[in-house]
Every structure is written in C-alpha cells, then in structure tokens.
C-alpha positions as CSV (number, residue, x, y, z in Angstrom):
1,X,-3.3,-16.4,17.0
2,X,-5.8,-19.4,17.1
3,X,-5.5,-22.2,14.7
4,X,-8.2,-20.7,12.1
5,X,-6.2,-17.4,11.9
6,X,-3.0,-19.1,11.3
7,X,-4.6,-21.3,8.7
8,X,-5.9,-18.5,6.5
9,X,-2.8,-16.2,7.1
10,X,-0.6,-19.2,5.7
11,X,-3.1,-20.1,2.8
12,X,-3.1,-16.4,1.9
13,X,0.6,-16.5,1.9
14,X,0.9,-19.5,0.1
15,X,-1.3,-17.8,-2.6
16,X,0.8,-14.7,-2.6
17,X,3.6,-16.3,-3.0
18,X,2.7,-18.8,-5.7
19,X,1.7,-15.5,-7.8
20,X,4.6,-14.1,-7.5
21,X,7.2,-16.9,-8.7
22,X,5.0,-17.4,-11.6
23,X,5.3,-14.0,-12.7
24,X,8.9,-14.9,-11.9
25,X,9.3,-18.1,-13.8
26,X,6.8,-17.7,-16.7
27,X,6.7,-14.4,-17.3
28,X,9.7,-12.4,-16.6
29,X,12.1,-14.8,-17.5
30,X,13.6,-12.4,-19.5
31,X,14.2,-8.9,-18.4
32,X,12.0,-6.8,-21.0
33,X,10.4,-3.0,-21.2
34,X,6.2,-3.8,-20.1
35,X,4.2,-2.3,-22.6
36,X,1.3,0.0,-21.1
37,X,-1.0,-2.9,-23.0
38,X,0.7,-5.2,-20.4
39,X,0.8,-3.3,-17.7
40,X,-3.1,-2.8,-18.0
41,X,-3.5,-6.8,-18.1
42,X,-1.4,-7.4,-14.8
43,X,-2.8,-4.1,-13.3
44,X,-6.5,-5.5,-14.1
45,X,-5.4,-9.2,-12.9
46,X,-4.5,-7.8,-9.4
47,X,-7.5,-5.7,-9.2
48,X,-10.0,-8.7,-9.8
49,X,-8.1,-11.0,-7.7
50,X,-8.5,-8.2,-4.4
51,X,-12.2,-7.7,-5.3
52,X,-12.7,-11.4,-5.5
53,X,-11.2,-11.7,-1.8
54,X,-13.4,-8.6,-1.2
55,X,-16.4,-11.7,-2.0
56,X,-15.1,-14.3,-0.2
57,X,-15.3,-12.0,3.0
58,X,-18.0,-10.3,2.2
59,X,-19.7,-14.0,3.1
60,X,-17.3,-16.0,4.8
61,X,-15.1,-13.2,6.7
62,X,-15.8,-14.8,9.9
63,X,-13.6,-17.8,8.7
64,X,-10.6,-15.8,9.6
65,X,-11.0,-15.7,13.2
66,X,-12.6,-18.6,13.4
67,X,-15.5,-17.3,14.6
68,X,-18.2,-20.3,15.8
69,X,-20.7,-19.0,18.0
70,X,-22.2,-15.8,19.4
71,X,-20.0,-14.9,22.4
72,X,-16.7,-15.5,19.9
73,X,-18.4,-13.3,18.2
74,X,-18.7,-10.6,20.4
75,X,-15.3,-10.8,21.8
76,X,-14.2,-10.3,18.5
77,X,-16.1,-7.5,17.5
78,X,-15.8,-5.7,20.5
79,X,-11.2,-6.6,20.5
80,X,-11.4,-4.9,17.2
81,X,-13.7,-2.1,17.6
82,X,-15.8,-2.8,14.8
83,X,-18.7,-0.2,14.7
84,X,-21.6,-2.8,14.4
85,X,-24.5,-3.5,16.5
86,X,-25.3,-7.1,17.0
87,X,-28.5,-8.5,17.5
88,X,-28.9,-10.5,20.8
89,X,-29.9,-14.2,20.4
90,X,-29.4,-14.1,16.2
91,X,-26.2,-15.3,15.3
92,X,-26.5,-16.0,12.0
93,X,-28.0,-12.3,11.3
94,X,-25.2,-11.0,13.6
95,X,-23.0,-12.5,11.9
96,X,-23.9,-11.3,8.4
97,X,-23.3,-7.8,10.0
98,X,-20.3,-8.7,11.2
99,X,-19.2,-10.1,7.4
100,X,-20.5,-7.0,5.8
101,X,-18.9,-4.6,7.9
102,X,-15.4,-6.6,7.6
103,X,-15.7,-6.6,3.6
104,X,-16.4,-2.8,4.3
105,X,-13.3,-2.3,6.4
106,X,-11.0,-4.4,3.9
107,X,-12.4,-2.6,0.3
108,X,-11.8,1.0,1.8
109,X,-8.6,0.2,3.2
110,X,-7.4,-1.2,-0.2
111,X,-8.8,1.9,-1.7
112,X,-6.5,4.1,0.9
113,X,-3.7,2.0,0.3
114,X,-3.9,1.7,-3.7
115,X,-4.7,5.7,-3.8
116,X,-1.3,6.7,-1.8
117,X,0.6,3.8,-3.6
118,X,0.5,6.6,-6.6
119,X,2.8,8.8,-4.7
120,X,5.3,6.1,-3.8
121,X,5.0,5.3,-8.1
122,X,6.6,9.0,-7.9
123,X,9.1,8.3,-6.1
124,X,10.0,5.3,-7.8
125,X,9.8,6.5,-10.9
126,X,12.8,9.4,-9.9
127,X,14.6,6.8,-8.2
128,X,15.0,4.6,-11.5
129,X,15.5,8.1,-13.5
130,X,18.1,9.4,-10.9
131,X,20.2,6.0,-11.3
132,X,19.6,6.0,-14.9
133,X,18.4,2.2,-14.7
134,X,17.5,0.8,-18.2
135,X,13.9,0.5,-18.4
136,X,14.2,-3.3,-19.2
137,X,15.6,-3.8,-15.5
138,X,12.4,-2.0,-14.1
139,X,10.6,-4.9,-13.7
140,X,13.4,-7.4,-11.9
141,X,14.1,-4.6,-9.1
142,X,10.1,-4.3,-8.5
143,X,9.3,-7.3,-7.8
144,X,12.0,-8.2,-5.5
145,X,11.4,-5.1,-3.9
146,X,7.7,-6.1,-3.4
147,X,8.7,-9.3,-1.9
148,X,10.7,-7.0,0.8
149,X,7.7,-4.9,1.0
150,X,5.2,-7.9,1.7
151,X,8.2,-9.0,5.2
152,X,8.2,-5.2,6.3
153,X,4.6,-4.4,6.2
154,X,4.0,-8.1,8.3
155,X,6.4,-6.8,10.9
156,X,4.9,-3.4,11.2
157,X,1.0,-4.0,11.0
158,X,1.4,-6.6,13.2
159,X,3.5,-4.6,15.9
160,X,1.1,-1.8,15.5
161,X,-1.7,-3.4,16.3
162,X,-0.8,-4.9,19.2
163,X,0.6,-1.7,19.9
164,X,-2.6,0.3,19.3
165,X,-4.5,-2.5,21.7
166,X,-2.6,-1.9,24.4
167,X,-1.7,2.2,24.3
168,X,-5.0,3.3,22.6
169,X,-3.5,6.8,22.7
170,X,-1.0,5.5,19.6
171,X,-4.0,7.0,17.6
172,X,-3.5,10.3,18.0
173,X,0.1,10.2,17.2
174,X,-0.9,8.3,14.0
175,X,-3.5,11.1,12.9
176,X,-0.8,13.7,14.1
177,X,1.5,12.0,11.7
178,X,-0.9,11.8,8.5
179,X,-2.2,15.5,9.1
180,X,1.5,16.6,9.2
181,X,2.1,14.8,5.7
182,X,-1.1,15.7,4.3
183,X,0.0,19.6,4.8
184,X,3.9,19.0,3.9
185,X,2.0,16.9,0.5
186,X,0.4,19.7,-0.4
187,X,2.4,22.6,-0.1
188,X,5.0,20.4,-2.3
189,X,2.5,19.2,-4.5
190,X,3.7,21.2,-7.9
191,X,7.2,20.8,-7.0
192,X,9.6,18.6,-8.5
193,X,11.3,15.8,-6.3
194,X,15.4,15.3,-7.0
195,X,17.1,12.6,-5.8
196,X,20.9,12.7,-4.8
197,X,22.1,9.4,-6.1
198,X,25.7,10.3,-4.3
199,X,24.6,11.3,-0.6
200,X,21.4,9.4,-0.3
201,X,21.7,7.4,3.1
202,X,21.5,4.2,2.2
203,X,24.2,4.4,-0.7
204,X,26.4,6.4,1.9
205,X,25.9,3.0,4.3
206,X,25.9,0.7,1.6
207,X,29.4,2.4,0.2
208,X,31.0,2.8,3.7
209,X,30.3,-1.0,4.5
210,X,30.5,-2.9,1.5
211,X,32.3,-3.6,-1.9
212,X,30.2,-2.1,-4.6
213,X,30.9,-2.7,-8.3
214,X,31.3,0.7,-10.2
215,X,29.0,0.3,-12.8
216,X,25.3,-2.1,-13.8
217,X,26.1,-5.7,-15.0
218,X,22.9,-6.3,-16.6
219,X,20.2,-7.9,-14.3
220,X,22.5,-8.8,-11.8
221,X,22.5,-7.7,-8.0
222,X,25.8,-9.2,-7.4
223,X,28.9,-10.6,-9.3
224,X,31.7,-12.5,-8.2
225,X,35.6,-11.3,-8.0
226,X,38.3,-12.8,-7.0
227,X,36.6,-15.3,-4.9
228,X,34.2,-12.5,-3.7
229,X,30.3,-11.5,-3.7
230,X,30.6,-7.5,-4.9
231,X,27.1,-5.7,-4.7
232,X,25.9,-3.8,-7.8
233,X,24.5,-0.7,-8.9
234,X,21.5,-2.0,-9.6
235,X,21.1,-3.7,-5.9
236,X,21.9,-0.3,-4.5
237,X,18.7,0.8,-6.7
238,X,16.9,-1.9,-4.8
239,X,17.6,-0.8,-1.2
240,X,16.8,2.6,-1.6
241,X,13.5,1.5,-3.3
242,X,12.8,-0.6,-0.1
243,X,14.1,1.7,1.8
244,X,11.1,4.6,0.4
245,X,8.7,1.5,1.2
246,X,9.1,1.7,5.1
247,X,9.4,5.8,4.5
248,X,5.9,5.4,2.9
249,X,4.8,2.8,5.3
250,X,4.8,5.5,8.0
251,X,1.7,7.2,6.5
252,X,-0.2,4.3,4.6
253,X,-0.3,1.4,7.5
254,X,-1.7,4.2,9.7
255,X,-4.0,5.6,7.5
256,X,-5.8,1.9,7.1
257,X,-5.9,1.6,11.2
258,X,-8.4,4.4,11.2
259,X,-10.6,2.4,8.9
260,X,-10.0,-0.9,10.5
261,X,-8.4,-2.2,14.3
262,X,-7.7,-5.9,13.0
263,X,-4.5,-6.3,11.8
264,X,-5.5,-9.3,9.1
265,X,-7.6,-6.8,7.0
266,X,-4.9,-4.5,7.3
267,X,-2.6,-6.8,6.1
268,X,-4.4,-8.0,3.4
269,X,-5.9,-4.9,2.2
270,X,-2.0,-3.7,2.2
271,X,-0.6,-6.8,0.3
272,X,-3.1,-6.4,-2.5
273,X,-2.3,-3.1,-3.2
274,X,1.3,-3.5,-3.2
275,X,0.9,-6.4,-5.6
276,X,-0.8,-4.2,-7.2
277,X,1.6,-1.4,-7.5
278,X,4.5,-3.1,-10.0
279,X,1.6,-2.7,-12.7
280,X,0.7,0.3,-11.1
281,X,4.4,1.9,-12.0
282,X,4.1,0.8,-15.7
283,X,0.8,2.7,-16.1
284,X,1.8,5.8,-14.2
285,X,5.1,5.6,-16.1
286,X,2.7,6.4,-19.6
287,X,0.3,8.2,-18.2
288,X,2.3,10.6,-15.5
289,X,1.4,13.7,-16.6
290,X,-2.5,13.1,-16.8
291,X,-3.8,13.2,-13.1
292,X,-1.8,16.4,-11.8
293,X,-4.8,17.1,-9.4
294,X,-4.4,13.9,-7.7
295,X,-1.6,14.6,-5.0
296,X,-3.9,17.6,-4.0
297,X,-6.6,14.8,-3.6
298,X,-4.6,12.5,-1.8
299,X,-3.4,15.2,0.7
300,X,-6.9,16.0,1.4
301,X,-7.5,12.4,1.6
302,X,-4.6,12.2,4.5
303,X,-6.4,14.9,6.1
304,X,-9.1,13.2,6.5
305,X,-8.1,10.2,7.7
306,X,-5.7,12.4,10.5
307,X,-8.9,13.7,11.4
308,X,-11.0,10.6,11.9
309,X,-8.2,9.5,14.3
310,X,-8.5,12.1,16.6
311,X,-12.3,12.3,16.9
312,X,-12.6,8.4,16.3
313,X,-14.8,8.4,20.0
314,X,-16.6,10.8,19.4
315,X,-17.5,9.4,15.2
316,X,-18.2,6.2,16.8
317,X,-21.1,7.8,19.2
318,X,-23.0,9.9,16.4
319,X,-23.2,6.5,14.3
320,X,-20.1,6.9,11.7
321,X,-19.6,4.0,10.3
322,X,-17.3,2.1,7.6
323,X,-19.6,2.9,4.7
324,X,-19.3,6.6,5.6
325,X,-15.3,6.6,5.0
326,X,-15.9,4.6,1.6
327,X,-17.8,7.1,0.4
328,X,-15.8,10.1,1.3
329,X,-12.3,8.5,0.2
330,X,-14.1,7.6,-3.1
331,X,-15.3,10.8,-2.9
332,X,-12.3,12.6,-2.9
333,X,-10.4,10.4,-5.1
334,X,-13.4,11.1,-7.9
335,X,-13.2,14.7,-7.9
336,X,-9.3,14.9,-8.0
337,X,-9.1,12.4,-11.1
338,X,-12.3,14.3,-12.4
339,X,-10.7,18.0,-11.8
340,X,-7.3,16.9,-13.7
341,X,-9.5,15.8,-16.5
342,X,-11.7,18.7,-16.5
343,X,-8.7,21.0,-16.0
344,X,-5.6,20.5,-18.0
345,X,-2.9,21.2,-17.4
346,X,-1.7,24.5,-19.3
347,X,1.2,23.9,-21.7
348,X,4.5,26.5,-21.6
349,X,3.8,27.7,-24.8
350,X,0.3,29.0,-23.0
351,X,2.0,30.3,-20.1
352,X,3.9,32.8,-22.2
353,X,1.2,34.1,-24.1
C-alpha cells in the first residue's frame, strides 16, 4: 500500500464514518418506526452519494493508486487485470482509458452488490420477525450491524485479493461457489424461509457462553446486574444479523471479483451498497410482496457471474469487456423487476377459482 492508496482509503473512511454518526447523533436519536417517505430520502441520499464517487473516478480514478506516469500505469493495469488496451507513448489518453474502465468496474460491481443486498433484506426481515423485535428498534440494530459489516468486508476483500493474486486458480472455486447458490436460489425461490430463534448457532454459542437477560429492555444491548454486563435479546438479534452478513459475504465479495481484480473498487463498490441497504430494508419492508420475479433474476444473475469466472481467459481474448457485464446485469435485473410488474402475482382467492 503506497502513500496515495492509504490516503484515499483513510479519507474514504473518514467520510464513511462521519455519515454514519450523524445519522447516529442527529437523526436517530430516538429509536422511531422510518416511514417508507423516509426510507426513500436516505435510500436516494446513499444512491447519489455512490454515483457521485462513480464521477469522481470516472476522472480522477487514477488518484487511488497514485498513478503518475506511464510505466505506473502499466504495472497497474496489468496487477489488476484490467481489460484495456493502452496506447504506447499517450499517457494522458491512456490514462482516460484506464479512468473509464475503473468507473466501469466500480458502477457494475455496486450494481451486483446492491441487487443481492435484496436477498439479505429477506433474511433480515425474518430475523426481526422471528425475534419479534419492535419495529422502532429496527433502525438501532441496523446500523450497528452495518458498522460490523463495513470491518468484515475490509478483512475479507482484502485477504481475497491478495489471495486471488497469488493462487489465480481461487477463481474457479469462487464461480463454483456462486453457480452452486445461483441453483440452490432458485430452486428455493417460492419458498418461505423460517428461522429457529432457539437452535440457531449463534444464540446456542451466545447462551452456552454468556449471561443473557430473558427478555428486550428497550434499545439496550446490555444492562447491568449486580455489578455485571448481562447481554440482551435484542444484541443476540444483532449477532445473528452480522452473522448472515459474512453468510452473504460468501457469494457477493466474489461475485464483484469477476467484475473487478483491485480490491479498492471492490471495497468501495461493497461499502456503498451496504450503506445503502438500512434504507434498502425500510423499502423492501413496504413493498415486499411487489418484485416476486426478482430472486429468479438474481439467481440468474449469480449464474452469470459463476460463469464469467470460469471462462474469464478465454472472455478476455474475444474482447469482453466491463461494459459487456453492465449491460447484462442491468439486463437481467430489468426484465426480473419488469416480469413481476407485468405478471402479478395471483391472489388465493384466484387460485381457488
């Protein structure tokens, strides 16, 4: 990590970070249920704020690597894989290339990320209904649980790209991985998923190893007895929440390495979906029922992207390039949302008839 990379990466961090205790200070002061009207304001906040960064490196990309002349460049390109063609003695046109094609790489892995974040929103969503949290709390647990998410995604981008540049063979295992979910996604599409609050692992480890209070005291994570730090209900809530994070991680982080080898796109692209996904929750929360087409579409969007890794050489040699994955993951995405409104759901008083 040079000093340019670690510049940005703490700036971006700093940003992040700033966000959220704001959110934290000034707005959720007060636990509170968010309003679908709110939930569209943060949810269109976090969207302009990750296409704004889409901008900035869209024209000043290179920034991140501290990239300052053409053999920097090159190294660069050619660490990461980047499927670009530079011109020979034109930096500044190379490097234009090299911007465009990074913006590119970050937008479609956002997309990727934001598009499977719905199907963690699912599980979310059971995991507050199976604990019968108050709907007021919702908020609180998210966005600690996103501030877990941001440390865990760090840890495991960064591992797996140094990972992937050292065993290129990593690849296949990742597409192996995605292709088996995409198929396990989609034969389970239309069923319902239960969670057992009393023999889910990490309230069996949690309960085996530590004091935990019998019933929700409000916000609280913890309360004090007799001298002592006693865990809550509604901090169990939270592990298992982080604890589907680094389930989902498995098949999302991967998914945006077949789109992109450098690990600070994939970590942005990551982070800005998740900050995304609090707001995310609170629309899918109202609006559940209306997109019943779209795990079908993100299964065949997993399929995809399991495919891609395993012919990623040969892609790379018939000219596939960045822009062609944007447009097939939009692509996708488009005609799932666009089949569930063209084809509604039939109602059980239909069925009967």
């Amino acid at each position: 990590m040079n000093l340019s990379e670690i510049i940005t990466f703490s700036g971006f961090i700093l940003f992040i970070l700033s966000l959220l205790f704001i959110d934290l200070g000034i707005f959720s002061r007060k636990s509170h249920v968010v309003s679908f009207r709110e939930a569209t304001l943060w949810s269109i906040l976090w969207i302009s704020l990750s296409m704004f960064f889409y901008f900035l490196i869209r024209h000043y990309g290179y920034l991140i690597h501290g990239i300052d002349d053409f053999t920097a460049l090159q190294q660069k390109v050619f660490c990461n894989t980047h499927p670009i063609t530079l011109i020979p003695g034109n930096f500044s046109e190379s490097l234009v290339l090299y911007n465009k094609n990074l913006s590119l790489e970050y937008i479609t892995g956002y997309l990727i990320e934001y598009a499977l974040s719905i199907d963690n929103v699912f599980v979310m969503v059971m995991i507050f209904y199976s604990f019968n949290v108050k709907e007021k709390f919702y908020k609180r647990v998210l966005f600690w649980g996103i501030l877990g998410a941001i440390v865990m995604r760090f840890l495991f981008i960064f591992l797996s790209s140094a990972l992937i540049h050292k065993f290129s063979w990593i690849l296949y295992i990742f597409g192996a991985l995605l292709l088996f979910t995409a198929v396990k996604m989609f034969l389970n599409r239309n069923k319902d998923k239960k969670i057992d609050t009393e023999h889910h692992p990490v309230v069996k480890f949690a309960s085996k190893y530590f004091k935990v209070f019998p019933r929700f005291v409000g916000q609280n994570f913890f309360i004090r007895r007799k001298a002592r730090m006693i865990m809550t209900p509604l901090f169990l809530v939270l592990l298992v929440i982080e604890f589907s994070d680094v389930i989902f991680a498995l098949d999302s982080v991967p998914a945006i390495f077949s789109v992109t080898k450098d690990p600070y796109i994939v970590f942005f692209s990551n982070i800005f979906a998740i900050l995304g996904l609090r707001s995310l929750f609170f629309l899918v929360v109202h609006i559940i029922n209306l997109f019943h087409y779209l795990k079908t579409g993100l299964s065949f969007l997993l399929a995809f992207i399991g495919i891609k890794m395993f012919l990623h050489t040969w892609l790379d040699k018939i000219g596939f390039t960045t822009e062609h994955s944007l447009y097939i993951v939009l692509g996708i995405l488009s005609i799932s949302i666009l089949a569930s409104v063209l084809f509604p759901p039939k109602k059980i008083e239909e069925i009967h008839l």
